[in-house]
PDBQT receptor file of N, H, CA, C and O in Angstrom, charges set to zero:
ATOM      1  N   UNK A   1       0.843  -1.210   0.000  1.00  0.00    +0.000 N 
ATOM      2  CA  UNK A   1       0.000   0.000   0.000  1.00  0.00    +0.000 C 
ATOM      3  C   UNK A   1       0.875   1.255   0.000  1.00  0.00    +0.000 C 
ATOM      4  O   UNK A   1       0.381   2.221  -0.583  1.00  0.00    +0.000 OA
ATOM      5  N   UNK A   2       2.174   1.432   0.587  1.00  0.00    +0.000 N 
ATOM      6  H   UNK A   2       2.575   0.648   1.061  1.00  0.00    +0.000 HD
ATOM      7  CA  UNK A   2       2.630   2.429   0.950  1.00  0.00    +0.000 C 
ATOM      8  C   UNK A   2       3.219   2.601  -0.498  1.00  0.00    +0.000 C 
ATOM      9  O   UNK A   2       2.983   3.635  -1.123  1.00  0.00    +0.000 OA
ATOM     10  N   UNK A   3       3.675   2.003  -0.817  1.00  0.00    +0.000 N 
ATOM     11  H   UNK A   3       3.867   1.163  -0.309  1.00  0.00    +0.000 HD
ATOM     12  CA  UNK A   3       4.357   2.097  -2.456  1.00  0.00    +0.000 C 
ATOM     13  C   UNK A   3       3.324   3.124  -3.085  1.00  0.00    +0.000 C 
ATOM     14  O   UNK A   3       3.628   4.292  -3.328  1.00  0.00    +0.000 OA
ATOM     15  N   UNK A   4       2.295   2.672  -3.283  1.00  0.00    +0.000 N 
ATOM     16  H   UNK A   4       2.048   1.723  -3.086  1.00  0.00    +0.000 HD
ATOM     17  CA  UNK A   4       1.145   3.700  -3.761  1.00  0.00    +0.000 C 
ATOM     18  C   UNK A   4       1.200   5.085  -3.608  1.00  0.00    +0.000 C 
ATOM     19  O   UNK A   4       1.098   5.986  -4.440  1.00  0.00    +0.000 OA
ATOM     20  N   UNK A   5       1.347   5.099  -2.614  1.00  0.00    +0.000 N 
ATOM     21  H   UNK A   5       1.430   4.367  -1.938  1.00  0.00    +0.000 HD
ATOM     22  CA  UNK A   5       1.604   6.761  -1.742  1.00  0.00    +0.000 C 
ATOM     23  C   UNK A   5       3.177   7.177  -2.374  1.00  0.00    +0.000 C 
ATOM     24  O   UNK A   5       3.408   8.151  -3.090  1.00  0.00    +0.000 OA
ATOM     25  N   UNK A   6       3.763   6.579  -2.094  1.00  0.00    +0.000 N 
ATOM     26  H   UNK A   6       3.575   5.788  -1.512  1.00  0.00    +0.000 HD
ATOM     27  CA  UNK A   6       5.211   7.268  -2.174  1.00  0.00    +0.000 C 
ATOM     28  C   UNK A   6       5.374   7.085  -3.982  1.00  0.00    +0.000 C 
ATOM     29  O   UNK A   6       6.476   7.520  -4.317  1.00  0.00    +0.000 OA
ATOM     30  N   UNK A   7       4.581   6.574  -5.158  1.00  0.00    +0.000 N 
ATOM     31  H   UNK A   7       3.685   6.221  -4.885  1.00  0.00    +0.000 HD
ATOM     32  CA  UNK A   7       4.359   6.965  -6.539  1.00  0.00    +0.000 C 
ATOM     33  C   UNK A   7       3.985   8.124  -6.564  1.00  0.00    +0.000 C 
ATOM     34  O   UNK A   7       4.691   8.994  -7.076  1.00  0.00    +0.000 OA
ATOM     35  N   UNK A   8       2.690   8.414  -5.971  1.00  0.00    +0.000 N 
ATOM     36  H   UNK A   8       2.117   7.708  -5.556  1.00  0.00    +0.000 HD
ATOM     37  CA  UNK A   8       1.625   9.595  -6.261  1.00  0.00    +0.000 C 
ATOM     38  C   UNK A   8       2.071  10.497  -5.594  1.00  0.00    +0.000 C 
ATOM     39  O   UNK A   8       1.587  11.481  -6.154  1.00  0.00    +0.000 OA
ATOM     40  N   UNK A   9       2.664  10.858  -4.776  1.00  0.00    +0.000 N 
ATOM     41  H   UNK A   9       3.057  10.059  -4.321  1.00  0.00    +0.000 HD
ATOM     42  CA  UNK A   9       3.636  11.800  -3.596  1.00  0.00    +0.000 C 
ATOM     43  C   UNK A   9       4.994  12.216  -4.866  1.00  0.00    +0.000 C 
ATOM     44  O   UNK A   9       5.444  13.327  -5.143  1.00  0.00    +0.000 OA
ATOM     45  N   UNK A  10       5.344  10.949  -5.396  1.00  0.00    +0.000 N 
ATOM     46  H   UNK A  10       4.978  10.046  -5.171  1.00  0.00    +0.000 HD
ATOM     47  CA  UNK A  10       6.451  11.552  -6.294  1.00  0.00    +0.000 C 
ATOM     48  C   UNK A  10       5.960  12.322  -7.638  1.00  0.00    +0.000 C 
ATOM     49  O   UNK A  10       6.771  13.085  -8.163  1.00  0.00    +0.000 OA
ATOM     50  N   UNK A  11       4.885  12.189  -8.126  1.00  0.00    +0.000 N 
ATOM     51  H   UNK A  11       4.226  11.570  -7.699  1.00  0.00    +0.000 HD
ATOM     52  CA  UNK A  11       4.255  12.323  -9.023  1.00  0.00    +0.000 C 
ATOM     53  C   UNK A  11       4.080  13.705  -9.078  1.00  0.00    +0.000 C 
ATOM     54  O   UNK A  11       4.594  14.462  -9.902  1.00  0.00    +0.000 OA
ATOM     55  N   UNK A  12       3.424  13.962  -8.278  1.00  0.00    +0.000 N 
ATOM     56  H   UNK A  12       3.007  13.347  -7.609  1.00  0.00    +0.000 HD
ATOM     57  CA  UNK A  12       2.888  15.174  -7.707  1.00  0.00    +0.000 C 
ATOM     58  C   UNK A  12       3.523  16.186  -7.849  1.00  0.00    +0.000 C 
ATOM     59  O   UNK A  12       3.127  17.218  -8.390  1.00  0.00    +0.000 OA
ATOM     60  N   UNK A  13       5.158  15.865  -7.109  1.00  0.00    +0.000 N 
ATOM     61  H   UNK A  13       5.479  15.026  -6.669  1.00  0.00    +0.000 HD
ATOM     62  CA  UNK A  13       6.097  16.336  -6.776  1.00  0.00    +0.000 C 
ATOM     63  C   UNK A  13       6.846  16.558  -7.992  1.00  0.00    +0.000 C 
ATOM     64  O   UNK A  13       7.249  17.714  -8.116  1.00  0.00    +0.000 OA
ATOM     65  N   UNK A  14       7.231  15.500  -9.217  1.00  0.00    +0.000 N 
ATOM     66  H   UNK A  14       6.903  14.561  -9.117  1.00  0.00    +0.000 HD
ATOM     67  CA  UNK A  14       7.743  16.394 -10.571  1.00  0.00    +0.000 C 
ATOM     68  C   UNK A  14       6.667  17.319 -11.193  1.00  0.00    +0.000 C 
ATOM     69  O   UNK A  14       7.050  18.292 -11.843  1.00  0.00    +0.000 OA
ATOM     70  N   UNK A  15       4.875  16.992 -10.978  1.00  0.00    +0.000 N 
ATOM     71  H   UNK A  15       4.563  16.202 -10.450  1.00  0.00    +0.000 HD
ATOM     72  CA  UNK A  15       4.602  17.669 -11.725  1.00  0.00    +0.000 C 
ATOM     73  C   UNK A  15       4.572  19.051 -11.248  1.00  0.00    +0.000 C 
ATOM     74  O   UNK A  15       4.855  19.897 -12.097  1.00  0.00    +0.000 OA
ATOM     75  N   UNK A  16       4.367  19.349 -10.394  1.00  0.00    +0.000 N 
ATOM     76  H   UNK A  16       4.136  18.662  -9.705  1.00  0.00    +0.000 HD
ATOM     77  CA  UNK A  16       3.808  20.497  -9.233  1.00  0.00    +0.000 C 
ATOM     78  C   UNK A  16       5.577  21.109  -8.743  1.00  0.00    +0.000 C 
ATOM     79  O   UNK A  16       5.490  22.253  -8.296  1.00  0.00    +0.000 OA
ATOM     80  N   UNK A  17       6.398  20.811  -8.748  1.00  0.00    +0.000 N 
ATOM     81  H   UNK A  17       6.469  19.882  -9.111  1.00  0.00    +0.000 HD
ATOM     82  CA  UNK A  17       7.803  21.245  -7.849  1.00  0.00    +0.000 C 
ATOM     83  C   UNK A  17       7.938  21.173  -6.650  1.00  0.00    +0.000 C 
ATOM     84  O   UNK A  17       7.039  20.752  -5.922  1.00  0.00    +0.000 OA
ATOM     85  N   UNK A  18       9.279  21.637  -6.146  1.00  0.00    +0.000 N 
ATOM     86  H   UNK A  18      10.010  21.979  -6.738  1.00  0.00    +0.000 HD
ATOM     87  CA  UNK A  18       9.733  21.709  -4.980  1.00  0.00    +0.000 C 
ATOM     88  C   UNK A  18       8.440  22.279  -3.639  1.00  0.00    +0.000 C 
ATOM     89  O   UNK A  18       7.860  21.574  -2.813  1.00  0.00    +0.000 OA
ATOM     90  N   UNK A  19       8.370  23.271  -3.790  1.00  0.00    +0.000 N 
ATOM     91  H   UNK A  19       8.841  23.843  -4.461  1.00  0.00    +0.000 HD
ATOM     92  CA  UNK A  19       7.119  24.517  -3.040  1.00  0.00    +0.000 C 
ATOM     93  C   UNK A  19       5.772  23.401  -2.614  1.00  0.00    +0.000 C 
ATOM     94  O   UNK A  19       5.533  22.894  -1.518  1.00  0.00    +0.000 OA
ATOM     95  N   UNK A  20       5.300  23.307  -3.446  1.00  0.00    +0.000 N 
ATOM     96  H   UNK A  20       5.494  23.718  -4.337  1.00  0.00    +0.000 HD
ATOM     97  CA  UNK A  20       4.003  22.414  -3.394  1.00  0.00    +0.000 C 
ATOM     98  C   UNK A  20       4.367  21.062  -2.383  1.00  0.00    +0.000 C 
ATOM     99  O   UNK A  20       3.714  20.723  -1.396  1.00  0.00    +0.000 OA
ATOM    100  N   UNK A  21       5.477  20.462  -2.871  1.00  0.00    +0.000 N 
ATOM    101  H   UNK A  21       6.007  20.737  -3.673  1.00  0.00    +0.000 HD
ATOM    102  CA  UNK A  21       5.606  19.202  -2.131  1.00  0.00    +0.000 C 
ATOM    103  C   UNK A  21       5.466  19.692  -0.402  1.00  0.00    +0.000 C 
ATOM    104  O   UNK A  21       4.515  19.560   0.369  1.00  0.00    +0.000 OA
ATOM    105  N   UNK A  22       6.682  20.232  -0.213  1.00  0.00    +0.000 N 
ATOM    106  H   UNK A  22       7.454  20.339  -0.839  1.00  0.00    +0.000 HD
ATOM    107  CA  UNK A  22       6.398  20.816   1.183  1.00  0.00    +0.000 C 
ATOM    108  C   UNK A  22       5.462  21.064   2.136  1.00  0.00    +0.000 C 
ATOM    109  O   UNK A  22       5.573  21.049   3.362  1.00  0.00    +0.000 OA
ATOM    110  N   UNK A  23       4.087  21.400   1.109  1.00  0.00    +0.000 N 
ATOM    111  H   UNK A  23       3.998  21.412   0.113  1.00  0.00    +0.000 HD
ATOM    112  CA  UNK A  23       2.657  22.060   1.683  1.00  0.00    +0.000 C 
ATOM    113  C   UNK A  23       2.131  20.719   1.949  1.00  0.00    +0.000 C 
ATOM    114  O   UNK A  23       1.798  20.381   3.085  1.00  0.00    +0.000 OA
ATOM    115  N   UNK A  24       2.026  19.735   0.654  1.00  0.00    +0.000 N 
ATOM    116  H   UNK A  24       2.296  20.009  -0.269  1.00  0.00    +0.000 HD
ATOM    117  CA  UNK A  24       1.685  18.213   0.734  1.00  0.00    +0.000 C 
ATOM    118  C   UNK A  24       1.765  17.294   1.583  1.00  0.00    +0.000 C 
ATOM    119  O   UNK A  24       0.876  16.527   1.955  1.00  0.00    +0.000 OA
ATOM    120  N   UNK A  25       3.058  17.370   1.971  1.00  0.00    +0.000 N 
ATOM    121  H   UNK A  25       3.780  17.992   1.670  1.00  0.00    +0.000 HD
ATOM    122  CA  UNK A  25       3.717  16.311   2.359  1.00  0.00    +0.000 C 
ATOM    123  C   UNK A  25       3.234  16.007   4.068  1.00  0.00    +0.000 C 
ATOM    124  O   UNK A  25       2.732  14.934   4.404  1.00  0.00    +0.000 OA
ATOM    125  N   UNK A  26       3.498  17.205   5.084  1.00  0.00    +0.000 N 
ATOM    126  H   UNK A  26       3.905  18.077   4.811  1.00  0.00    +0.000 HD
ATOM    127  CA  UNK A  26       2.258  17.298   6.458  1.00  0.00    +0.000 C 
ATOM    128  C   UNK A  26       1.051  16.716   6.296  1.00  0.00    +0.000 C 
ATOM    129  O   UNK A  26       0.592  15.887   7.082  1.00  0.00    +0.000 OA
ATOM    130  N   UNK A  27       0.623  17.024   5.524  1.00  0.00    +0.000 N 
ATOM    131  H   UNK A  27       0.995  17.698   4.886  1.00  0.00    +0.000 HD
ATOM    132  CA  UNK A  27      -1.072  16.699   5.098  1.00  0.00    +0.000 C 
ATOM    133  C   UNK A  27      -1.299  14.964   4.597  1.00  0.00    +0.000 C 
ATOM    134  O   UNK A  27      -2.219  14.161   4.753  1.00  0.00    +0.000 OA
ATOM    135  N   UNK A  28      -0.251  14.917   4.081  1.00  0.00    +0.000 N 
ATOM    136  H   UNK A  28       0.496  15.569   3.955  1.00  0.00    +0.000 HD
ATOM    137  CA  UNK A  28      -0.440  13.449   3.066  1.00  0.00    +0.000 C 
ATOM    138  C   UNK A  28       0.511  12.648   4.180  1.00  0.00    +0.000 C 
ATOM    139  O   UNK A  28       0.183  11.471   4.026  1.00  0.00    +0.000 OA
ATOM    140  N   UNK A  29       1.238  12.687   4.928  1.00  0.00    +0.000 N 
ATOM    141  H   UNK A  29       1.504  13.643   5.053  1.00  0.00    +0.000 HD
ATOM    142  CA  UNK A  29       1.811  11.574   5.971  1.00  0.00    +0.000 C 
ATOM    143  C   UNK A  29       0.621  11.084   6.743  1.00  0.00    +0.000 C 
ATOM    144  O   UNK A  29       0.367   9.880   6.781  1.00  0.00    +0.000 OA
ATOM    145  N   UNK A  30       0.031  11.797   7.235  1.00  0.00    +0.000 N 
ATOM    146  H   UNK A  30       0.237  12.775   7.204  1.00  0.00    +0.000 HD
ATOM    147  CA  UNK A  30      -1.087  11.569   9.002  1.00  0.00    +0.000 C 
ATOM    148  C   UNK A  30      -2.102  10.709   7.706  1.00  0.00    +0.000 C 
ATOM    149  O   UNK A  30      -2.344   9.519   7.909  1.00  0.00    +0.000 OA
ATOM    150  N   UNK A  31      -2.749  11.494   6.186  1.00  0.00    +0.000 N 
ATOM    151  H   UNK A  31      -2.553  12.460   6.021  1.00  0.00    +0.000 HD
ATOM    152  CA  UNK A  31      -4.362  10.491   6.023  1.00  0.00    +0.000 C 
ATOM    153  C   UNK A  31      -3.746   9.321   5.379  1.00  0.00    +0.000 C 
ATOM    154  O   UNK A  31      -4.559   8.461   5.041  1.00  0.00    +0.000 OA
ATOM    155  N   UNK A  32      -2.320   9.039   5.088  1.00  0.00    +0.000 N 
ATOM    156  H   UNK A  32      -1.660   9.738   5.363  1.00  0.00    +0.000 HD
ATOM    157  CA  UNK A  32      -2.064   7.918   4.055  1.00  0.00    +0.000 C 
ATOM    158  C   UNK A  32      -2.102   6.931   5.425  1.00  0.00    +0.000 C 
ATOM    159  O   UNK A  32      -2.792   5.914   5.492  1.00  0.00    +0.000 OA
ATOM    160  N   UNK A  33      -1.154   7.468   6.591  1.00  0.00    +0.000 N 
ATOM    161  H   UNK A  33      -0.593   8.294   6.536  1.00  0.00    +0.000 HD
ATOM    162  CA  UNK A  33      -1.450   6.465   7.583  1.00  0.00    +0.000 C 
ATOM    163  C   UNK A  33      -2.182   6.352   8.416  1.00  0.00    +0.000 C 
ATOM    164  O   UNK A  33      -1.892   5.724   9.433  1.00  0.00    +0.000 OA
ATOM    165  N   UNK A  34      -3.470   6.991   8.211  1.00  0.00    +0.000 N 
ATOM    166  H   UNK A  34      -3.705   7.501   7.384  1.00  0.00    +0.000 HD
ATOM    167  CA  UNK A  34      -5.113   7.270   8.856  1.00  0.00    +0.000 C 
ATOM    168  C   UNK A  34      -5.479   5.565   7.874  1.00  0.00    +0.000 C 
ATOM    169  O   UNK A  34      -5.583   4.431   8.341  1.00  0.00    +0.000 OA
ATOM    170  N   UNK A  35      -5.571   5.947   6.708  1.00  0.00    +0.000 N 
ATOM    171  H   UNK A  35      -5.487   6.868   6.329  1.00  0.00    +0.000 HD
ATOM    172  CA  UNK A  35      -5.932   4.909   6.040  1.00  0.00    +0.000 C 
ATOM    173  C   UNK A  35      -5.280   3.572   5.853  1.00  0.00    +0.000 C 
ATOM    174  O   UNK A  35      -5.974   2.590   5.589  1.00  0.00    +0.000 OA
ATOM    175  N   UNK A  36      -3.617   3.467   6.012  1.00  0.00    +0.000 N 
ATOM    176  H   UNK A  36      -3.054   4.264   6.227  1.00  0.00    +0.000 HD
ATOM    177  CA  UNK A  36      -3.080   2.546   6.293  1.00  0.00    +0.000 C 
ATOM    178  C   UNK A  36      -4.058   1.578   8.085  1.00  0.00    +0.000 C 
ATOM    179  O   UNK A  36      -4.311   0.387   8.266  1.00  0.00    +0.000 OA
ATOM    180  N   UNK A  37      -4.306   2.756   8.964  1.00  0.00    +0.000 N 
ATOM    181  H   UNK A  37      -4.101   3.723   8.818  1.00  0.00    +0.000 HD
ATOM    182  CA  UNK A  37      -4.870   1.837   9.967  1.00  0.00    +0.000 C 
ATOM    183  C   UNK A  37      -6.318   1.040   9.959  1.00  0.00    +0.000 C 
ATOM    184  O   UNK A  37      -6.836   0.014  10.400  1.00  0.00    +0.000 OA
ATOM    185  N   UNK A  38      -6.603   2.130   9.210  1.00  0.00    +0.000 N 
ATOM    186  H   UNK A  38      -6.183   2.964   8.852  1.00  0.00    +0.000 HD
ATOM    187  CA  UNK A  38      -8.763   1.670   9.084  1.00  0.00    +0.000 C 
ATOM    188  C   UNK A  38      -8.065   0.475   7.860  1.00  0.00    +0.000 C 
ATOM    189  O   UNK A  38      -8.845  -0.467   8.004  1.00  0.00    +0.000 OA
ATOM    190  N   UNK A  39      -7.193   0.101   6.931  1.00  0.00    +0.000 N 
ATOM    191  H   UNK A  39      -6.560   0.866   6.814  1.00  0.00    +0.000 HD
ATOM    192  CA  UNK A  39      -6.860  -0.958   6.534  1.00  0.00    +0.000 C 
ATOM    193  C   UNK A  39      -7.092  -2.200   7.137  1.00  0.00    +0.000 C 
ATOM    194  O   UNK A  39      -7.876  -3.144   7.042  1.00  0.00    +0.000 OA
ATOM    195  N   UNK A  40      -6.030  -1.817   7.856  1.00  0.00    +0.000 N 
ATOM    196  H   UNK A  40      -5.394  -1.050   7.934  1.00  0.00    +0.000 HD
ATOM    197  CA  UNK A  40      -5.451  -2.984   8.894  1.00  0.00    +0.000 C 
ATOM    198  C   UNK A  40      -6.544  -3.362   9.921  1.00  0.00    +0.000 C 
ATOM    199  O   UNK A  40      -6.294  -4.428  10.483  1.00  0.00    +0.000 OA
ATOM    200  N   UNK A  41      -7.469  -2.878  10.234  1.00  0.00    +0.000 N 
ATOM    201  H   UNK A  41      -7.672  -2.012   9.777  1.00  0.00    +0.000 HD
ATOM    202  CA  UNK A  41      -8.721  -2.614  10.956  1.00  0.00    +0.000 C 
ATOM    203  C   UNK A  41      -9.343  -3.306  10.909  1.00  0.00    +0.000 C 
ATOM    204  O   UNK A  41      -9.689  -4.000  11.866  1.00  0.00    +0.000 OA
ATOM    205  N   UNK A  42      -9.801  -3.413   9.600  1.00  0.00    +0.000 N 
ATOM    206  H   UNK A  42      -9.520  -2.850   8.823  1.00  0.00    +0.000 HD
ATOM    207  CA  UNK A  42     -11.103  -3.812   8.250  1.00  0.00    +0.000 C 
ATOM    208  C   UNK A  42     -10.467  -5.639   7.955  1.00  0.00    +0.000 C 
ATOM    209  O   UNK A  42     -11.018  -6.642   7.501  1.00  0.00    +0.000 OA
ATOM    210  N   UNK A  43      -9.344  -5.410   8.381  1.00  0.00    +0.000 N 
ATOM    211  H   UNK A  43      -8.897  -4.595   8.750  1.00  0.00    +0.000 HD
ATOM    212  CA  UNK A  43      -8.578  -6.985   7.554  1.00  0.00    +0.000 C 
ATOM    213  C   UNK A  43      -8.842  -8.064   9.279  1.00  0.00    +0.000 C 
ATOM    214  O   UNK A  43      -9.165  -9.251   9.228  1.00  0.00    +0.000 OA
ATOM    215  N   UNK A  44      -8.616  -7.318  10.611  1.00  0.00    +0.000 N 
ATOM    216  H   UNK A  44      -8.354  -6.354  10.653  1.00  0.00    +0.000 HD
ATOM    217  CA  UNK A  44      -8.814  -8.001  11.257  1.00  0.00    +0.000 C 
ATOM    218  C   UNK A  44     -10.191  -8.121  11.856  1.00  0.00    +0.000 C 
ATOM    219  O   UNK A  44     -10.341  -9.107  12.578  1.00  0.00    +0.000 OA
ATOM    220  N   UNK A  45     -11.141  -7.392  11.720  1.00  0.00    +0.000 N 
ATOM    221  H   UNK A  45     -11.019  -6.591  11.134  1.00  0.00    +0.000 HD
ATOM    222  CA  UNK A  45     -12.431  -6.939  12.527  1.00  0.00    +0.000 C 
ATOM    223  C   UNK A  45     -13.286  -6.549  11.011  1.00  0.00    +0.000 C 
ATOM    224  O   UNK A  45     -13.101  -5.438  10.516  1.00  0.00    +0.000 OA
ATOM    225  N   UNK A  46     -14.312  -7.652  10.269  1.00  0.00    +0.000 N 
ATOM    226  H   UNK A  46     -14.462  -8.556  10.672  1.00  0.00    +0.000 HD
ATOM    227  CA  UNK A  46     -14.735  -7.460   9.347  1.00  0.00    +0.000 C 
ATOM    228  C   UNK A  46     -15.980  -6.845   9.741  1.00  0.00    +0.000 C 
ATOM    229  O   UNK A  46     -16.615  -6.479   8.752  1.00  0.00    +0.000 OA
ATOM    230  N   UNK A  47     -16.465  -6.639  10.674  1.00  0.00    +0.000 N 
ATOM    231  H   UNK A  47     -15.948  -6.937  11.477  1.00  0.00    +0.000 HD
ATOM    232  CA  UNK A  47     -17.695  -5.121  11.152  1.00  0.00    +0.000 C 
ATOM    233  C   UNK A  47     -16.951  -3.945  10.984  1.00  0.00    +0.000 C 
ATOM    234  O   UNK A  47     -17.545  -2.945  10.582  1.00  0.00    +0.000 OA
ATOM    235  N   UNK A  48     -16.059  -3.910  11.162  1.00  0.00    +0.000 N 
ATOM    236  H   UNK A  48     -15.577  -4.722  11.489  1.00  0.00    +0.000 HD
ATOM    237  CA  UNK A  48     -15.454  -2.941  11.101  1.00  0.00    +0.000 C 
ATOM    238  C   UNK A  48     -15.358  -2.075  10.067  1.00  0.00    +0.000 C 
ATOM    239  O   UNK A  48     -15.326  -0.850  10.186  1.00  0.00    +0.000 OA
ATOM    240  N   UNK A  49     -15.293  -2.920   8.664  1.00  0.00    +0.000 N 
ATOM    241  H   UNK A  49     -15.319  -3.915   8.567  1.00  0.00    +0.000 HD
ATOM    242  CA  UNK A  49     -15.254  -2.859   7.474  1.00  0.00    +0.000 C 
ATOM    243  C   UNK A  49     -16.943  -2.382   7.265  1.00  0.00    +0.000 C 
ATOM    244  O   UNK A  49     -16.936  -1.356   6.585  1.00  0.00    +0.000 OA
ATOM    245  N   UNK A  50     -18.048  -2.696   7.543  1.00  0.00    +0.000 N 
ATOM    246  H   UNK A  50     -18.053  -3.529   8.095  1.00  0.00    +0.000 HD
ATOM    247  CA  UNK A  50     -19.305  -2.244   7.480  1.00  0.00    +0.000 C 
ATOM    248  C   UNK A  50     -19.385  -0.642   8.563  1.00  0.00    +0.000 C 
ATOM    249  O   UNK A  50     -19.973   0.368   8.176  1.00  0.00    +0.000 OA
ATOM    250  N   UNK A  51     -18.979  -0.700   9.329  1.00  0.00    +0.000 N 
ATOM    251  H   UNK A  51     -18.501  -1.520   9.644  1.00  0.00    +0.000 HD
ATOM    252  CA  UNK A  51     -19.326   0.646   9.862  1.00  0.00    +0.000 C 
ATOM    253  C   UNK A  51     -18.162   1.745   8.879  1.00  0.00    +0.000 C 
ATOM    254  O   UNK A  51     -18.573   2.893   8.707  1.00  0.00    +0.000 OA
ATOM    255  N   UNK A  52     -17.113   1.472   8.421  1.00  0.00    +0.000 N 
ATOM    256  H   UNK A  52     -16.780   0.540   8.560  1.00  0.00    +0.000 HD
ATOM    257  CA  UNK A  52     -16.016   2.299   7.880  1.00  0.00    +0.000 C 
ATOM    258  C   UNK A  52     -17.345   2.730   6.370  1.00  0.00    +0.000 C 
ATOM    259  O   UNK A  52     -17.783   3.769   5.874  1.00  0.00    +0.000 OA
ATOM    260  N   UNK A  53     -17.526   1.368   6.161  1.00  0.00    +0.000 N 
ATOM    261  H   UNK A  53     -17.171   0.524   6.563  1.00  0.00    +0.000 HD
ATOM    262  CA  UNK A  53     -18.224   1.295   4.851  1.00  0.00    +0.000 C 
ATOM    263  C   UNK A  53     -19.516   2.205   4.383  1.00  0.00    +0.000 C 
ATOM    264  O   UNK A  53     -20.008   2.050   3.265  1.00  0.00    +0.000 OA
TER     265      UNK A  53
């Protein structure tokens, strides 16, 4: 999953430059691993997956 993030983070980052990444990058650490946990959540506790849902 994290691979995902760190493509689209790079992506971003040639298309957009240096400046932009900076603003991104605070913001996009905490929900990539907000969502890395409700992942991991959903894989052990499949209600879990219905209330997320």
């Amino acid at each position: 999953i994290m691979t995902i993030y760190t493509w689209v983070a790079k992506g971003a980052w040639f298309a957009l430059g240096y400046p932009y990444d900076f603003i991104v990058v605070p913001v996009w650490i905490p929900s990539a691993m907000l969502l890395d946990l409700t992942y991991w959540a959903t894989r052990r506790n499949k209600h879990a997956a219905i209330i997320i849902g």
